[in-house]
C-alpha positions as CSV (number, residue, x, y, z in Angstrom):
1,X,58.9,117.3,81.1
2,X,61.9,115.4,82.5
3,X,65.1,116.5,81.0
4,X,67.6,114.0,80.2
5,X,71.4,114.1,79.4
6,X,70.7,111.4,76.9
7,X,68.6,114.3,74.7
8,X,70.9,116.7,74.6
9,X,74.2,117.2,71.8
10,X,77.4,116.3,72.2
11,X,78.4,119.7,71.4
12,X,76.2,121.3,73.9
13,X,76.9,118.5,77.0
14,X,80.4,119.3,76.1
15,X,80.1,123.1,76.6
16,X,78.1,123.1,79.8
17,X,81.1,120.0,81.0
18,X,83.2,123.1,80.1
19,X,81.5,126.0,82.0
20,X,80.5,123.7,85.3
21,X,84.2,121.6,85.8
22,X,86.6,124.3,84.0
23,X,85.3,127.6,83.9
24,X,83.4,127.9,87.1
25,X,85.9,125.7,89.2
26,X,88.4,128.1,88.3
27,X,87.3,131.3,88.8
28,X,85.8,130.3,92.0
29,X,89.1,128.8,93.1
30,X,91.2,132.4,91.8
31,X,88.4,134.5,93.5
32,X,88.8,132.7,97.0
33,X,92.6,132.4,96.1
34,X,92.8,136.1,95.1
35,X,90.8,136.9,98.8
36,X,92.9,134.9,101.0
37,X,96.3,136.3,99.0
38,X,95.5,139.9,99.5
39,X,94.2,139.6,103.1
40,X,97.0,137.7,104.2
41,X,99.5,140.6,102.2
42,X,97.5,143.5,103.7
43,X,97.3,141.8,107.5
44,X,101.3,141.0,107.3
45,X,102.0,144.8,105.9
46,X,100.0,145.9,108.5
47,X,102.0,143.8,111.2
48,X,105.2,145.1,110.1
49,X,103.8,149.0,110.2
50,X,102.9,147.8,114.1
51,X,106.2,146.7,114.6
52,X,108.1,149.2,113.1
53,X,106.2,151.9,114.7
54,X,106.4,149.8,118.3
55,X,110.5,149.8,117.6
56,X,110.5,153.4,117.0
57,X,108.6,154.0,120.3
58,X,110.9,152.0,122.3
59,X,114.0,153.4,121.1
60,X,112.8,156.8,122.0
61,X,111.7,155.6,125.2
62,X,115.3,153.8,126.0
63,X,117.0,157.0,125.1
64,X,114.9,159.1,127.7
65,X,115.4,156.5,130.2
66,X,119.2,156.3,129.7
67,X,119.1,160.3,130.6
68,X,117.0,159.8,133.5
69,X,119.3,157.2,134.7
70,X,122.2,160.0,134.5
71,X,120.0,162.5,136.5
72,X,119.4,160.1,138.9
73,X,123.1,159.4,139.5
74,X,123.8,163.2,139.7
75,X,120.8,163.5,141.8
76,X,122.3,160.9,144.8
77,X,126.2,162.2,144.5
78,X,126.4,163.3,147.9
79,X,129.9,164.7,147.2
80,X,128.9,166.7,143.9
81,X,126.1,168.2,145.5
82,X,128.6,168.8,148.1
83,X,131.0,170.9,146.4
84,X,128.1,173.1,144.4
85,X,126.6,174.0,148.1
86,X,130.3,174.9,149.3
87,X,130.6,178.7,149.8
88,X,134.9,179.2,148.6
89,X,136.8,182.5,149.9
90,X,139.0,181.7,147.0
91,X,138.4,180.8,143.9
92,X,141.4,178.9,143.7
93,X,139.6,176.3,146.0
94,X,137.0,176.5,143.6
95,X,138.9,175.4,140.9
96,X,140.9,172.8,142.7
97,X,137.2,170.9,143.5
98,X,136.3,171.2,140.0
99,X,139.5,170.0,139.1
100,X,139.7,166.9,141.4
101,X,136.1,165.5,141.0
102,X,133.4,167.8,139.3
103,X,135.4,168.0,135.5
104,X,135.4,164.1,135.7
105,X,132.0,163.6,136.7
106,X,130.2,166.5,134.4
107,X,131.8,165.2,131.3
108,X,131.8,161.3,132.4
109,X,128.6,160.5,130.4
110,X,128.3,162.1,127.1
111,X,130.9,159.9,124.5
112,X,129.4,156.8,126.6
113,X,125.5,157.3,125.8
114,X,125.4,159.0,121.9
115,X,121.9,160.4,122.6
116,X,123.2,162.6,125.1
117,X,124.2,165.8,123.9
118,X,125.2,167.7,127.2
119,X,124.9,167.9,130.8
120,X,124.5,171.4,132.3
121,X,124.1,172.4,136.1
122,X,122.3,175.6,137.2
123,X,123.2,176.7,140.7
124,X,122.6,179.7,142.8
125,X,125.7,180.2,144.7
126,X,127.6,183.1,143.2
127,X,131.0,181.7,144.9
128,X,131.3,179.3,142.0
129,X,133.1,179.7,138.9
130,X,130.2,179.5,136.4
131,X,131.9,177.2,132.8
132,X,133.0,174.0,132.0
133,X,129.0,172.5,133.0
134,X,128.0,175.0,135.8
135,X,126.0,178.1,135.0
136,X,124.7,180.5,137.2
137,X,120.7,180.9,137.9
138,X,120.3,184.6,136.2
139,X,117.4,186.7,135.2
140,X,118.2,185.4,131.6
141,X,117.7,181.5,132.9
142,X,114.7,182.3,134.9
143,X,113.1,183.7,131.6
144,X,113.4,180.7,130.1
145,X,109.6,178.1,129.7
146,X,111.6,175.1,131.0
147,X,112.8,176.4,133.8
148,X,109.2,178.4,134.8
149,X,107.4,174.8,134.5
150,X,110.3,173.3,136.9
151,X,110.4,175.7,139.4
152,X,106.6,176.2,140.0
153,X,106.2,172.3,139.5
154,X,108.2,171.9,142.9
155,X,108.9,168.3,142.5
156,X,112.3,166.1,142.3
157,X,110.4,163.9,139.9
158,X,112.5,164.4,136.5
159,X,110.8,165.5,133.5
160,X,111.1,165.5,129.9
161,X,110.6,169.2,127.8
162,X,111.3,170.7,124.3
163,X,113.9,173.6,125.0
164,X,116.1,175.4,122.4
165,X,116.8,179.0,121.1
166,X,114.4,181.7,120.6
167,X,111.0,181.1,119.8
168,X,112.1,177.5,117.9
169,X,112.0,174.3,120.6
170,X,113.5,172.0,119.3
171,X,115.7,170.2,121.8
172,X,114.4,167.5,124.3
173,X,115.9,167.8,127.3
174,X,115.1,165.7,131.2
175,X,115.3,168.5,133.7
176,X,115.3,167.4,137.3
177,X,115.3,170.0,140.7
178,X,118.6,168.6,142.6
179,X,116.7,168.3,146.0
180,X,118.5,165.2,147.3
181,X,120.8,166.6,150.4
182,X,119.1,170.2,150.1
183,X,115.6,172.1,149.4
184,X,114.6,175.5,150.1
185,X,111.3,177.0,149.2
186,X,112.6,180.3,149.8
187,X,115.9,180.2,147.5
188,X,116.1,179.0,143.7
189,X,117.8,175.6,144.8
190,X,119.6,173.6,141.7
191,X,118.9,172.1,138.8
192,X,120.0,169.2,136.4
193,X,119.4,169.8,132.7
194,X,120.6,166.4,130.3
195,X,120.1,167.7,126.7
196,X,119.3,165.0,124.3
197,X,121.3,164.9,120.7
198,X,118.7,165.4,118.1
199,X,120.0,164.1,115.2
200,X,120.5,161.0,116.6
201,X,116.7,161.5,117.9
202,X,115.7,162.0,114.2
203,X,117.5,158.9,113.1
204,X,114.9,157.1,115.4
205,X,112.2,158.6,114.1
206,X,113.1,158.0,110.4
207,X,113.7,154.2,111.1
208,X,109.9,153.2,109.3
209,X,111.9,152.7,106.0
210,X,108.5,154.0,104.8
211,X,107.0,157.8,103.3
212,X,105.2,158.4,106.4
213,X,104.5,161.3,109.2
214,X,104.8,160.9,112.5
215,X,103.8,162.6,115.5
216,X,104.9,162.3,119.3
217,X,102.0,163.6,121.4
218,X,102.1,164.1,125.4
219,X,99.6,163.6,127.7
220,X,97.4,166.5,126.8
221,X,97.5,165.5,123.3
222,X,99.9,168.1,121.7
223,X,102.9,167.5,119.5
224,X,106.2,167.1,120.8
225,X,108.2,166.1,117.9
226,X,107.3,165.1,114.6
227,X,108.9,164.1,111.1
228,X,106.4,166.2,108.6
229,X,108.5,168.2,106.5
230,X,107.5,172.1,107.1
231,X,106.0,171.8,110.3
232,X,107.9,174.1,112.7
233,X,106.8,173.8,116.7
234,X,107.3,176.2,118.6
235,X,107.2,177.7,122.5
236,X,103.4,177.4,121.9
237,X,101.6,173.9,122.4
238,X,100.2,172.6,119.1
239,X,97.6,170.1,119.7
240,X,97.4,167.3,117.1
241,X,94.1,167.5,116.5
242,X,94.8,170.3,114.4
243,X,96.3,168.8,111.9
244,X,93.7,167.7,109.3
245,X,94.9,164.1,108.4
246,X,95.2,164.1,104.2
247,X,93.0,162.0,101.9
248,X,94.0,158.5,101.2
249,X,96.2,157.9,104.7
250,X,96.1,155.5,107.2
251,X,96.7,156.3,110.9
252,X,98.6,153.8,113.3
253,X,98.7,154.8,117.2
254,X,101.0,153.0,119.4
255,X,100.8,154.5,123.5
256,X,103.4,154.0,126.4
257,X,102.5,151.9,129.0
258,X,101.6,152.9,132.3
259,X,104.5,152.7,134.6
260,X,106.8,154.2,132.0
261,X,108.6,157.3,132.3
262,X,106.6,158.7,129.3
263,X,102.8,157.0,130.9
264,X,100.2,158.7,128.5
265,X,102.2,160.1,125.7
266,X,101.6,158.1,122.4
267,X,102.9,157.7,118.8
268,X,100.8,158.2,116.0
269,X,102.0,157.7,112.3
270,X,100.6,158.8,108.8
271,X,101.1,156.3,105.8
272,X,100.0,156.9,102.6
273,X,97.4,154.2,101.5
274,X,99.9,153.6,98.5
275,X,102.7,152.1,100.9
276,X,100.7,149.6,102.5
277,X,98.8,148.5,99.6
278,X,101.0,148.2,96.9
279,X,102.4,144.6,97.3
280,X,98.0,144.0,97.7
281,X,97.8,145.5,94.3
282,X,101.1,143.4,92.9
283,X,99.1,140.2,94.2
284,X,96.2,141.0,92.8
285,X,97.9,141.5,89.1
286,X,99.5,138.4,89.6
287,X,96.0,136.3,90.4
288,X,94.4,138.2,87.5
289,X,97.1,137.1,84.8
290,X,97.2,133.4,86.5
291,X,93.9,133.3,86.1
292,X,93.3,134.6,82.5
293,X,96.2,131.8,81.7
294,X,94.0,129.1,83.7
295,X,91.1,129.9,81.6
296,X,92.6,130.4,78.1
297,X,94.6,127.4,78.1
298,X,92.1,124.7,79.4
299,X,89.3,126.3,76.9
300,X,91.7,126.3,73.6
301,X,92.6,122.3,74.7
302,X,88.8,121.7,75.3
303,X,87.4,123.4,71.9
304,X,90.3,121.6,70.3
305,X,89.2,118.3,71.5
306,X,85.8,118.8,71.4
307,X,85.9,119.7,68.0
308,X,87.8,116.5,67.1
309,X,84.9,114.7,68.8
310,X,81.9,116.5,67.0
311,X,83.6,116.5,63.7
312,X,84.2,112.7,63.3
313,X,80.9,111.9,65.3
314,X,78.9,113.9,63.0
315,X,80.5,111.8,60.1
316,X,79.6,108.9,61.6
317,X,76.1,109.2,62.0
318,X,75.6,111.1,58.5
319,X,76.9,107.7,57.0
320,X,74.9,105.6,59.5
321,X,71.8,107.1,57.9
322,X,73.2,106.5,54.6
323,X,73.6,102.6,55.2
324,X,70.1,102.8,56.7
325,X,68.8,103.8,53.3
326,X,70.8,100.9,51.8
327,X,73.5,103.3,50.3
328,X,77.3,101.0,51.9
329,X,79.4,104.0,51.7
330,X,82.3,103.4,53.4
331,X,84.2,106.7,55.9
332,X,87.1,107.8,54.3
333,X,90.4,108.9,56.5
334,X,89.7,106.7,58.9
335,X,93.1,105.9,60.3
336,X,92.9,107.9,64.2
337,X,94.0,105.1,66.8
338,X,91.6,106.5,68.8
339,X,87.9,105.1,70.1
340,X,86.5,107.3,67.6
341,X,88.8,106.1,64.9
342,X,88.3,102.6,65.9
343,X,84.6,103.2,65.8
344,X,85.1,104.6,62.5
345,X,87.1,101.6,61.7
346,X,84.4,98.9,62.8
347,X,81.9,100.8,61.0
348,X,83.5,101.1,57.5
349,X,84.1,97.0,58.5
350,X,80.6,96.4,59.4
351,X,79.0,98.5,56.4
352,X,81.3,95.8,53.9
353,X,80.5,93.0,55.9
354,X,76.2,93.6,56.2
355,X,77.0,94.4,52.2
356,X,78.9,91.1,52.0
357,X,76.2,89.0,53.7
358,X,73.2,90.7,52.0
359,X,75.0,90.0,48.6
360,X,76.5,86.4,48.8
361,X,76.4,84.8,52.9
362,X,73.0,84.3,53.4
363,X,72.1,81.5,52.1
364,X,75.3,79.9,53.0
365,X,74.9,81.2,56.7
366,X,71.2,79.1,56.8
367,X,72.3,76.0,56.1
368,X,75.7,76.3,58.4
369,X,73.6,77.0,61.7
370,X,71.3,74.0,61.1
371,X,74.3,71.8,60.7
372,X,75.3,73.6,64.1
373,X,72.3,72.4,65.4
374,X,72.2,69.3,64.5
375,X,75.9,69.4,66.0
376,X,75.0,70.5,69.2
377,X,72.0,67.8,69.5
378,X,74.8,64.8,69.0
379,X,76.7,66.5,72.1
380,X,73.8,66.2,74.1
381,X,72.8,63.0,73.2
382,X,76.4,61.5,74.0
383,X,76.4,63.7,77.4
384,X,73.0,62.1,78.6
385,X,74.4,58.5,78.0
386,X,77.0,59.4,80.5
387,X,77.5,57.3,83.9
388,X,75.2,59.3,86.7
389,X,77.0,59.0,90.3
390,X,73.6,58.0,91.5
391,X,74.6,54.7,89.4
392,X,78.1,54.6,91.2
393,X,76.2,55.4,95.2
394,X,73.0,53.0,94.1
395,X,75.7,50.1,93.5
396,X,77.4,50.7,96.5
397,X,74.1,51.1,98.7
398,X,73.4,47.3,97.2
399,X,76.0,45.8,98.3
400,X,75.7,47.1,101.8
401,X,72.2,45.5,102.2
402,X,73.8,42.5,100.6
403,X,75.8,42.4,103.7
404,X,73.8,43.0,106.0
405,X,71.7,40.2,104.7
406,X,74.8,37.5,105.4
407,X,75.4,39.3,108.9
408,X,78.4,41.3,107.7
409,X,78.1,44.3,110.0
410,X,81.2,45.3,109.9
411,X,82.1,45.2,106.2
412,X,78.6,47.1,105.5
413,X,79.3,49.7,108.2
414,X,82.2,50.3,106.0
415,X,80.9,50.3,103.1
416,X,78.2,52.8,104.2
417,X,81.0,55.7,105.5
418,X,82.6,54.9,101.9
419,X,79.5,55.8,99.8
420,X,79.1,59.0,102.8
421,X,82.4,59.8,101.7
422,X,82.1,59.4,98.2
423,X,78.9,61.0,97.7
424,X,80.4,64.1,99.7
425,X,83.3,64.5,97.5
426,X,81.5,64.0,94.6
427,X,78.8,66.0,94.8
428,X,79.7,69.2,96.0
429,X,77.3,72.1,96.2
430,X,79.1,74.2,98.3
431,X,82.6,74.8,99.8
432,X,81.9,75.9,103.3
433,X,80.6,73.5,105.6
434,X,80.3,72.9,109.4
435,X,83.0,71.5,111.6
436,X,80.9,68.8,112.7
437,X,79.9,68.0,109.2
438,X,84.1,68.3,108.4
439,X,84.6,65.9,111.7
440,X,81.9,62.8,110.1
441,X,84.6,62.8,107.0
442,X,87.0,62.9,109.8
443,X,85.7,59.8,111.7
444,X,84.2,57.8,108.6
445,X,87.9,57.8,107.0
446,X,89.5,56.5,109.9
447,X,87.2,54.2,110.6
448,X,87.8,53.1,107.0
449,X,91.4,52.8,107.7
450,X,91.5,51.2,110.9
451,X,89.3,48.4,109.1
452,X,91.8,48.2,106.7
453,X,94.8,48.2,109.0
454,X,93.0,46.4,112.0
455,X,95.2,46.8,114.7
456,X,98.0,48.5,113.3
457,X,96.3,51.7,113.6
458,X,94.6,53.6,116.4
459,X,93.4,57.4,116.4
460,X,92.1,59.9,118.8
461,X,89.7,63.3,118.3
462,X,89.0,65.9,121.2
463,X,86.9,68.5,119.8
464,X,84.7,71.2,121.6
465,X,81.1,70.3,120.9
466,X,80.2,74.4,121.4
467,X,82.7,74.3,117.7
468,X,80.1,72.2,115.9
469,X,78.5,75.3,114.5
470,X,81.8,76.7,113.2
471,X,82.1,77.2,109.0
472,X,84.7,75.8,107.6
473,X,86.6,74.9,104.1
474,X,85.4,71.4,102.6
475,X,87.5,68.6,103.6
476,X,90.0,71.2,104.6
477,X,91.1,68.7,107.8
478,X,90.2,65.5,106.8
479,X,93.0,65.8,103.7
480,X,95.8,66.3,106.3
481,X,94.1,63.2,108.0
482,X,94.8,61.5,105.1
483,X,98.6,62.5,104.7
484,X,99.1,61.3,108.4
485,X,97.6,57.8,107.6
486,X,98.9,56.9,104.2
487,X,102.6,58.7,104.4
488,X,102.7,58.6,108.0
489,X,101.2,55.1,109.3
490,X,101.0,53.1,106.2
491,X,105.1,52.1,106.5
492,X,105.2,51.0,109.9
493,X,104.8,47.5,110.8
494,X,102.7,48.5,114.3
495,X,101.6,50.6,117.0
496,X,100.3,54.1,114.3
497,X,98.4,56.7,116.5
498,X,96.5,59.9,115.0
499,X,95.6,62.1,116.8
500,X,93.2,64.9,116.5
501,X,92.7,68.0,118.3
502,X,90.4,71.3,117.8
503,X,90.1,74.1,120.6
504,X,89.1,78.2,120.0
505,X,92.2,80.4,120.8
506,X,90.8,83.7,120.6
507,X,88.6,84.6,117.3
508,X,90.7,81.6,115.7
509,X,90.0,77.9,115.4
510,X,93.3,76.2,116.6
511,X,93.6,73.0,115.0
512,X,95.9,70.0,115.3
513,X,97.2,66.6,113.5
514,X,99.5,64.9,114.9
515,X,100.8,61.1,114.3
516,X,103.8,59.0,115.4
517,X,104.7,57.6,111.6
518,X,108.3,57.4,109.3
519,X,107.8,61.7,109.6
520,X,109.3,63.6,106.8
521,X,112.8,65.2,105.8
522,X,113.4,69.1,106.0
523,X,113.6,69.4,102.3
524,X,109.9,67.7,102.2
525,X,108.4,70.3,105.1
526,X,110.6,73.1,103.0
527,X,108.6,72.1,99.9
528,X,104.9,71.8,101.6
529,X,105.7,75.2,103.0
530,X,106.8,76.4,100.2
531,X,103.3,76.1,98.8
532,X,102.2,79.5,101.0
533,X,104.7,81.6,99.6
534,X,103.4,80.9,95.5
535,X,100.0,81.6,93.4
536,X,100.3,78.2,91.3
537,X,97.1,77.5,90.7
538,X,96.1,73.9,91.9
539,X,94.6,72.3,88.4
540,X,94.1,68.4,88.9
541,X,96.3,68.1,91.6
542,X,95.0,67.0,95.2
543,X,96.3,66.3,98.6
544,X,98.2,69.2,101.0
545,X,99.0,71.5,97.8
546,X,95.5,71.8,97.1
547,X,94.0,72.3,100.4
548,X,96.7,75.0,100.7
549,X,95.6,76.9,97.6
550,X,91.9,77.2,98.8
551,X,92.6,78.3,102.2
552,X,94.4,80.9,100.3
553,X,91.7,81.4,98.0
554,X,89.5,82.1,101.2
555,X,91.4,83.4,103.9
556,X,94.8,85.2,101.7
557,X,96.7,85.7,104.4
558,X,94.4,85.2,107.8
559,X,95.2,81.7,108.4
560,X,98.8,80.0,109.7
561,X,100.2,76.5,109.1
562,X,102.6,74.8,110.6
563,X,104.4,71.4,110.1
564,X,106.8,69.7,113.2
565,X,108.0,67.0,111.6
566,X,111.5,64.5,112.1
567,X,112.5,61.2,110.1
568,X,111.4,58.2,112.4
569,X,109.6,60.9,114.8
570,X,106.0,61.2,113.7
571,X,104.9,64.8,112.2
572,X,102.8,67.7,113.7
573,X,100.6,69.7,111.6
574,X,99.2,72.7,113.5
575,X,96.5,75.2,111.4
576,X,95.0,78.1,112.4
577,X,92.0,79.2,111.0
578,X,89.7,82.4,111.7
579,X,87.2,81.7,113.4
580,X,83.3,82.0,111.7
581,X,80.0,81.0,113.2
């Protein structure tokens, strides 16, 4: 059984209108809305985490850089290393070197870089005066883990450790063997130790502007530094991997790139779930409430309308079925402007008037329509005794014979291109016709003329013959043929030429009228033109106005016209025309 629209109630096709282009629409549109929203704030919260945590590693790596930059400048001094591998009688020359270059070069760099904390040389010449920078390489020193890992590593390569007091390492320092000018495998050599200021270190490491932990792990995987409150490391490596990661975290790892001084050391951070995905949760309240407001609103309007519908509807058909049981009970309150009130309006109208009619019209209404049509049958009597222009072209066709009887060839050639003409204006069953159908007009009414005007008048028509098939407006050229003989020619005394001239320029028909009569003042061309620019609508007129407003009519604004004309100097007409086939 086919189901139809038509079968179902207003009240129902007005609920399922509700639930297919309000309710569904909607909460499709919030779903996807809601989807893209949250993505797009979880992906961007995410992106600044990234960044944040690739800022933090690059600060840390500048700072380390900045101190291997020192070493290496303590590394090269050629006259520093000079003066610690000096063996002095006298102290006193001691302290003059120190005095004249090493003070000023030991102390040059901390206020200028603010992660450096201090700069300390370890030397094994015991003719030294071991303060101010300079310490002596003692049993104590050669205890401690960073100087074990330099000395067996025997490399000048710098290298980045924790150090610090006791069992607590919490200081990183770049330690680099000063080898440059000197190396001995059999004495302790020197040493360059650039101890980094922690604080500002920890300032770094802080800089997420979020509650999160992170972790600086070496090459082997093991903590070097990290932010989580209570977690003391010590001389004894702690790999990360031993530190379960707590429930509803995130982890972020960012590595150093190889090339770096710190190639395969890495940052990892832990973020509580909460950080990243609060603003996701703040979105998400906001498409919920949007949506519920969506909803809500739309359905209170449409159950307030509908029922507005219903109600009166329901009233209208209950009376309906009234008046079909011959009960004329008009709908009271029935003054709502709307379609429904005018409904109920024409209703309450109709139900007095059928009342009306049964009760007193009836009779009345019979006898009016047969005076109607007896009315109407006068009319068409009167119309069938008009003229027929069959009358008006058999008349004409008489006389021609007539004078062809009395050898009058000429006048009954004319008289046959007038009743061609005629008939063709006359009768018109249909407005586009053929150029060479347009050119016959053309020729028969300048024939016409020049019988009238004998020599006085010559003409002259250069047309295309592949243009003969081209659709054009009804007498659309011959009417400015016309002009050009009666307000053009028709005042001189002699010598009136018209000339005629159709070629294809393009996908437009390019057509031409020109004569050499009295011409036409600028305020007449003004006035012809004029007739382009307005949407007067042509009535009884005739002539160039008229032939103007069809063109219009057919092409708008496709076609171009043109009038050349002086006083005494003849007049051009020039028309342009799309072209059809």
């Amino acid at each position: 059984m086919k189901l139809s629209l038509n079968d179902v109630r207003l009240r129902d096709k007005m609920l399922l209108l509700y639930f297919l282009a309000v309710f569904v629409p909607i909460l499709v549109t919030n779903l996807i809305f809601y989807h893209v929203t949250t993505t797009s704030v979880k992906d961007k919260r995410m992106e600044d985490i990234t960044r944040a945590m690739e800022q933090v590693k690059n600060e840390f790596l500048r700072e380390v850089e900045d101190a291997v930059e020192i070493s290496s400048v303590y590394y090269t001094d050629h006259l520093l290393n000079e003066i610690l591998d000096k063996k002095y009688e006298n102290p006193a020359d001691y302290v003059a070197a120190y005095d004249s270059y090493l003070r000023r070069i030991v102390n040059s760099f901390s206020p200028v870089y603010n992660s450096v904390a201090g700069i300390s040389i370890y030397v094994d010449n015991p003719t030294l005066l071991y303060s101010g920078g300079v310490y002596y390489i003692d049993d104590a020193v050669k205890q401690e883990p960073w100087y074990s890992k330099v000395a067996d590593s025997r490399q000048s390569a710098p290298m980045i450790l924790r150090t610090g007091q006791g069992e607590t390492e919490n200081t990183f320092s770049v330690i680099r063997r000063m080898d440059y000018f000197y190396y001995s495998k059999d004495e302790n050599g020197r040493f360059l130790k650039i101890d980094l200021r922690m604080p500002y270190i920890r300032k770094i490491f802080s800089n997420l502007n979020l509650q999160a932990d992170v972790y600086l792990l070496n090459k082997q995987g093991e903590i070097e530094f990290t932010t989580q409150p209570g977690l003391e490391l010590g001389r004894s490596p702690l790999s990360f991997g031993r530190i379960p990661q707590p429930e509803h975290t995130l982890e972020f790892t960012t590595g150093y790139s190889k090339g770096s001084f710190l190639d395969g050391w890495s940052l990892v951070g832990r973020i509580n779930e909460d950080e990243v995905f609060r603003e996701v949760r703040q979105s998400r309240n906001f498409v919920i409430v949007l949506t519920l407001l969506n909803i809500l609103l739309p359905t209170l309007i449409i159950v307030w309308i509908t029922r507005s519908l219903n109600v009166r509807l329901v009233r209208i058909l209950k009376h309906m079925k009234k008046v079909k049981n011959q009960h004329f009970v008009t709908i009271k309150e029935a003054g709502a402007r709307d379609e429904i009130g005018q409904l109920t309006g024409e209703f309450n109208r109709m139900t007095l008037q059928i009342k009306s009619l049964i009760d007193n019209v009836y009779m009345a209404d019979i006898q009016k329509k047969s005076l109607e049509l007896e009315r109407r049958h006068a009319q068409l009597n009167a119309l069938q005794s008009q003229i027929n222009p069959h009358f008006l072209f058999n008349a004409l066709e008489t006389i021609r014979m007539r004078s062809v009887m009395k050898d009058e060839d000429e006048t009954a050639r004319i008289i046959h291109k007038m009743s061609k003409i005629l008939r063709n204006s006359l009768v018109w069953r249909k407005d586009m016709i053929t150029l060479k159908e347009e050119l016959e007009f053309i020729f028969g009414f300048l024939e016409i003329q020049k019988y009238r005007f004998g020599d006085k008048l010559d003409y002259r028509i250069e047309v295309d013959k592949a243009l003969h098939g081209c659709l054009i407006p009804k007498m659309s050229i011959v009417t400015f043929v016309e002009n050009a003989s009666i307000h053009g020619i028709e005042p001189l005394k002699e010598g009136g030429f018209i000339a005629v001239k159709i070629v294809r320029t393009g996908q437009e028909l390019a057509i031409t009228v020109e004569d050499n009569g009295v011409g036409m003042t600028p305020e007449k061309v003004s006035k012809l033109l004029g007739y382009l620019d307005t949407d007067e609508a042509m009535g009884e007129r005739i002539g160039i106005q008229n032939v103007i407003y069809r063109l219009k009519m057919y092409y708008e604004s496709q076609f171009k016209l043109q009038i050349l004309s002086s006083v005494s100097e003849g007049t051009m007409i020039r028309l342009n025309l799309p072209l059809e086939e």
